[in-house]
Backbone bond lengths (Angstrom), bond angles and torsions (degrees), N, CA, C in turn:
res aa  C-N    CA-C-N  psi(-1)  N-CA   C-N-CA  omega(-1)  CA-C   N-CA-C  phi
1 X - - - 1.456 - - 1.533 108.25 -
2 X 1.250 128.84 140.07 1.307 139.07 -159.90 1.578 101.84 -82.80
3 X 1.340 128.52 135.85 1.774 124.93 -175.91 1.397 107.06 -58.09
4 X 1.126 129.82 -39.67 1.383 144.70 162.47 1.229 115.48 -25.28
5 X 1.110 126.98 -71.53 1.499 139.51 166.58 1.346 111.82 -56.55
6 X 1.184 118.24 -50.06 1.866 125.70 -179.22 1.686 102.64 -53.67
7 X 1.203 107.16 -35.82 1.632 128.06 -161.20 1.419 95.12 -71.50
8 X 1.397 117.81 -48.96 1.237 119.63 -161.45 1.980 101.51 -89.78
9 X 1.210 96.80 -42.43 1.595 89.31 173.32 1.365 131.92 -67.95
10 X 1.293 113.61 -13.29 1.469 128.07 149.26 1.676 122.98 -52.04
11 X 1.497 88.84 -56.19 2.064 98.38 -170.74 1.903 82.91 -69.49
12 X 1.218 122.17 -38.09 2.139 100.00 -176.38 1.259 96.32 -65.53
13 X 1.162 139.03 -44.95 1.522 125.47 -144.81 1.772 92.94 -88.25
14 X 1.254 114.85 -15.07 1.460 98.81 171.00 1.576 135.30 -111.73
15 X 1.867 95.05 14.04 1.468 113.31 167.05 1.113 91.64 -93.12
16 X 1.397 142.91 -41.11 1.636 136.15 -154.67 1.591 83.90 -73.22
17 X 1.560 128.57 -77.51 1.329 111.78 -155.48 1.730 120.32 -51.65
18 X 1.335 89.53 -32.98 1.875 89.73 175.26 1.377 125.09 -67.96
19 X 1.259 114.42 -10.15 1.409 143.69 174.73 1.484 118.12 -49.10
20 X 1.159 132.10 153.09 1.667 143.46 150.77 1.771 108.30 -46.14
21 X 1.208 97.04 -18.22 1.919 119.74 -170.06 1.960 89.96 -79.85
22 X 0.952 114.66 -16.53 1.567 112.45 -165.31 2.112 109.87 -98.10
23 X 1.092 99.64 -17.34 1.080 131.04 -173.99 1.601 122.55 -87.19
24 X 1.515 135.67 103.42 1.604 104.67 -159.91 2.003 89.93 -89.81
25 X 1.411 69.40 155.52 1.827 106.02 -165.09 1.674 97.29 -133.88
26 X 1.528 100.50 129.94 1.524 103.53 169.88 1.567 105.79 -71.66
27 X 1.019 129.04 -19.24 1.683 152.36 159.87 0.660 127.29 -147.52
28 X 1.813 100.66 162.84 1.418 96.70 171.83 2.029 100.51 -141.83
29 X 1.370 103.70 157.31 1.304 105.87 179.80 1.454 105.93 -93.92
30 X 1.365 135.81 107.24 1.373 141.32 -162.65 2.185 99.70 -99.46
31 X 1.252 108.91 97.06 1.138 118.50 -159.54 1.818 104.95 -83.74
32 X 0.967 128.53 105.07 1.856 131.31 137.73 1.269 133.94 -6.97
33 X 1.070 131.29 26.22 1.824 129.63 -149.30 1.484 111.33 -107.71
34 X 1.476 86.30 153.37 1.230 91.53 170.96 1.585 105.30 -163.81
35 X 1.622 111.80 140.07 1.321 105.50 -179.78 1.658 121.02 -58.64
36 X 0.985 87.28 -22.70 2.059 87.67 178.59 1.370 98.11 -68.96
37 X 1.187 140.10 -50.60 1.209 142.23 -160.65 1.595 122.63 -73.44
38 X 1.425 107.34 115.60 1.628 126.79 -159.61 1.686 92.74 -95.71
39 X 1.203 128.86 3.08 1.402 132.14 155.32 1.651 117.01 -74.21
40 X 1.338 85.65 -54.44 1.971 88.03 164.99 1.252 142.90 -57.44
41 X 1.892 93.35 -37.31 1.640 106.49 157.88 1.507 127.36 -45.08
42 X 1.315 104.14 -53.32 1.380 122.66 155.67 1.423 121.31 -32.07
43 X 1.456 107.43 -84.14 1.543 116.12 -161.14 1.744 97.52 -60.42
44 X 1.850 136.99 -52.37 1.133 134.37 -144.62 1.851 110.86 -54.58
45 X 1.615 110.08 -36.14 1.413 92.94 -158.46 2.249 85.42 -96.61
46 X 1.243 120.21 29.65 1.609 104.98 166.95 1.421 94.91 -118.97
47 X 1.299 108.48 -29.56 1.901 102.26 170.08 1.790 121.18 -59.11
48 X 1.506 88.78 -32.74 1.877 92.73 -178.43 1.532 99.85 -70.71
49 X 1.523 109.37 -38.04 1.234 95.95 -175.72 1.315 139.16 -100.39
50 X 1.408 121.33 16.07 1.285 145.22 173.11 1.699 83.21 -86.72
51 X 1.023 126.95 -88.50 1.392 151.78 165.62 1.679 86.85 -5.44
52 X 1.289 138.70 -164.61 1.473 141.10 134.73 1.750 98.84 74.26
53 X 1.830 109.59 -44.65 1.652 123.41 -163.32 1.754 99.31 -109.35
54 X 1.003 101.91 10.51 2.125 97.89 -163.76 1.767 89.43 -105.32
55 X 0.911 138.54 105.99 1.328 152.57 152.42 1.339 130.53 -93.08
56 X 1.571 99.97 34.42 1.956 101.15 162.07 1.028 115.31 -119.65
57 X 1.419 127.17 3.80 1.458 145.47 162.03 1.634 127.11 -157.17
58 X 1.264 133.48 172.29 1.395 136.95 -165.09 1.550 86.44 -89.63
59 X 1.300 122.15 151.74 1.750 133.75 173.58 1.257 111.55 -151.89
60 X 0.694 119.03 123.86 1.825 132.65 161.48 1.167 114.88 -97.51
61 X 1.495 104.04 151.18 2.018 113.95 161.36 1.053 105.30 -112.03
62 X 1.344 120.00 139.85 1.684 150.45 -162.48 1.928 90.14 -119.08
63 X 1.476 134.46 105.48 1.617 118.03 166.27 1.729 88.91 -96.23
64 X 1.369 90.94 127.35 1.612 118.87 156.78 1.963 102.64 -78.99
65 X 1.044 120.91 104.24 1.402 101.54 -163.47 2.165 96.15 -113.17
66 X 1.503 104.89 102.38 1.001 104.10 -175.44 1.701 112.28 -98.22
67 X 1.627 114.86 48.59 1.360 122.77 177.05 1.469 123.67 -55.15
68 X 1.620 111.84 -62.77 1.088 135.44 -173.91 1.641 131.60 -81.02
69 X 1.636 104.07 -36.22 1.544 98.35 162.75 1.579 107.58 93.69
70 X 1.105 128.26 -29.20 1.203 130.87 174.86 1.465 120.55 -28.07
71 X 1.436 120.05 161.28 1.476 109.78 152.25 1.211 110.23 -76.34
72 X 1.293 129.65 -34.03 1.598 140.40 -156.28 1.663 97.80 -75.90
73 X 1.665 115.46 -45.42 1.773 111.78 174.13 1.277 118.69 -70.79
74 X 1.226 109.78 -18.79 1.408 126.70 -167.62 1.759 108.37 -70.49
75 X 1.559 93.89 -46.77 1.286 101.29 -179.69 1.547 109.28 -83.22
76 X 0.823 127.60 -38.79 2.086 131.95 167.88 1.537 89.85 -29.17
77 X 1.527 120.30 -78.37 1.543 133.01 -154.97 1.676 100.05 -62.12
78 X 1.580 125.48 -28.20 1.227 121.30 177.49 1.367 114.60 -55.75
79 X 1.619 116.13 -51.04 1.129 149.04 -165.08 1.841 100.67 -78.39
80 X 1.521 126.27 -7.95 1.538 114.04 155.25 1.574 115.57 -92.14
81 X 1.591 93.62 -21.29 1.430 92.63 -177.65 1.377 121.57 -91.70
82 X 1.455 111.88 -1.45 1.391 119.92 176.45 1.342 103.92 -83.05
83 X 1.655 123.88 -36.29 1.409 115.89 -164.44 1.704 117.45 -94.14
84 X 1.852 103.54 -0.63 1.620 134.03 150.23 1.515 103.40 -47.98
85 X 1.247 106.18 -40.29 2.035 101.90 -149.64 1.700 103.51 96.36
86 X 0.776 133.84 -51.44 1.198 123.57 -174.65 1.785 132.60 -91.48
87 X 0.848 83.01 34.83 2.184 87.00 163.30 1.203 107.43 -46.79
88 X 1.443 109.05 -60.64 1.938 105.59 -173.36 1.475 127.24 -52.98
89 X 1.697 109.36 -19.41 1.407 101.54 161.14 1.742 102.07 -93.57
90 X 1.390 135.59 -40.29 1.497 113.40 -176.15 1.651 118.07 -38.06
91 X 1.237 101.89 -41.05 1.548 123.24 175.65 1.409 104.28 -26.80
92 X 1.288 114.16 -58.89 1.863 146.41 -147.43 1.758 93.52 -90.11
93 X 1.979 123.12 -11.94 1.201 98.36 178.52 1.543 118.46 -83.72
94 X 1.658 108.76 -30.17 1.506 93.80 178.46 1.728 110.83 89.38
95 X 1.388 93.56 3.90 1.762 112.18 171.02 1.171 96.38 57.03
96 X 1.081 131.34 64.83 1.715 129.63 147.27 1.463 115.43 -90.74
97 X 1.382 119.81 165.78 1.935 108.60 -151.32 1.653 81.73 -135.12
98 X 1.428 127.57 168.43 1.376 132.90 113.05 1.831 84.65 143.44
99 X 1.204 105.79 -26.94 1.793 97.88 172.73 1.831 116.22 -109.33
100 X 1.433 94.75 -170.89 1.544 102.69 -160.75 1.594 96.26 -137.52
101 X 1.373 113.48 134.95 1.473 111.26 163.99 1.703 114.53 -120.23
102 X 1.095 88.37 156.60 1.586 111.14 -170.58 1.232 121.98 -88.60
103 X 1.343 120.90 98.72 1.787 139.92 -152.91 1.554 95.95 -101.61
104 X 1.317 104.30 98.91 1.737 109.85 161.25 1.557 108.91 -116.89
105 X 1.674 103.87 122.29 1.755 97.83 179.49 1.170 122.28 58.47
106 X 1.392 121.78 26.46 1.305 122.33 -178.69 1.406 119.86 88.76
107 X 1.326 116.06 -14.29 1.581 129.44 174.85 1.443 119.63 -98.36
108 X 1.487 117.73 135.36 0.974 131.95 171.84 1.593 116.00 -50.10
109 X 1.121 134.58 131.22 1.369 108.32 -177.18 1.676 99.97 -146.68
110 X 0.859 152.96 20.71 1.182 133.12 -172.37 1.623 97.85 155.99
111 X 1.720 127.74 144.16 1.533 127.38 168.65 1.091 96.16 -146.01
112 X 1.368 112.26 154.92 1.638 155.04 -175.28 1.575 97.39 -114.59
113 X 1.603 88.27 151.80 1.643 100.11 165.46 1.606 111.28 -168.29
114 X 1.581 87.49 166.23 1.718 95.57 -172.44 1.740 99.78 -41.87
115 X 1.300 102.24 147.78 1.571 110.94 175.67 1.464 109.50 95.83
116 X 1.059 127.37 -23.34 1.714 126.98 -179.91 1.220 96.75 -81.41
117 X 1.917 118.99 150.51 0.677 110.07 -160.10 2.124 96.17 -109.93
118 X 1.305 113.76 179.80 1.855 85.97 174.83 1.500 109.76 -64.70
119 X 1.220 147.64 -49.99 1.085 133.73 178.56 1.607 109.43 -33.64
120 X 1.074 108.22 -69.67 1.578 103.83 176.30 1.345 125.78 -28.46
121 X 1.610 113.34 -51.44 0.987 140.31 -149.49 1.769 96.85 -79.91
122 X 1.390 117.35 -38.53 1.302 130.31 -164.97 1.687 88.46 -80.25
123 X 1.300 129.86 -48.15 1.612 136.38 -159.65 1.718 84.24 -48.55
124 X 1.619 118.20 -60.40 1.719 134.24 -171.24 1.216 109.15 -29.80
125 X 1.692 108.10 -52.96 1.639 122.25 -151.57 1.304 89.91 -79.52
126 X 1.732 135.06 -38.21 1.503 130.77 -165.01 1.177 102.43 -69.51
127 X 1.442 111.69 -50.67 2.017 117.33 171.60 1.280 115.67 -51.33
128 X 1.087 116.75 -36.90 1.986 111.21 -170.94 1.622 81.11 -87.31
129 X 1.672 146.89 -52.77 1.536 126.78 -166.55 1.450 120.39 -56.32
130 X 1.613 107.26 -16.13 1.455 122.24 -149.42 1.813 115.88 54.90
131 X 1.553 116.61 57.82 1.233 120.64 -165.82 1.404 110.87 -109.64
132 X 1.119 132.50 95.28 1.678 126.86 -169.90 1.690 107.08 -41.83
């Protein structure tokens, strides 16, 4: 295996453990981002705060941060979504930015996006917990 790759699979495996990903979370909000993206600007400070304000379960944010494009970032963001359970749907996004999906048990369950408001955002998290 080339050091290059070893190099880089080292720096994922030690953002994932330092991560919100390290932490058990009845969810987590697995975020789309990207600094170019004025959708994200948007959605980040109602996600922190839906997130931060949601008190019927523990939640984390996961940033998928698709700024740079690299193979080397590419593979970091693989490596949060692998330790999610779900790579095989990130696979299926096709790198689109500005929303967040809702990771229960490894399942996709529910997404938010710029323009929702936290109330909204909280209605999502009760639907993906199954929380009356």
């Amino acid at each position: 295996m080339p050091l290059k790759t070893i190099i880089t699979s080292l720096v994922a495996l030690a953002i994932v453990t330092a991560s919100p990903l390290a932490r058990a979370a009845d969810a987590t909000a697995m975020v789309y981002w990207a600094e170019w993206c004025s959708a994200c600007k948007i959605l980040d400070p109602v996600l922190e705060e839906a997130v931060n304000t949601y008190d019927k379960a523990e939640m984390d944010i996961v940033r998928l941060d698709y700024t740079n494009m690299t193979y080397e970032s590419l593979l970091v963001e693989a490596e949060k979504a692998e330790a999610l359970g779900v790579a095989d749907k990130v696979a299926l996004n096709d790198v689109k930015t500005g929303y967040a999906v809702i990771v229960v048990d490894g399942e996709l369950k529910g997404r938010v996006s710029a323009g929702m408001s936290v109330d909204l955002m909280h209605q999502v998290f009760d639907a993906a917990l199954q929380i009356d």
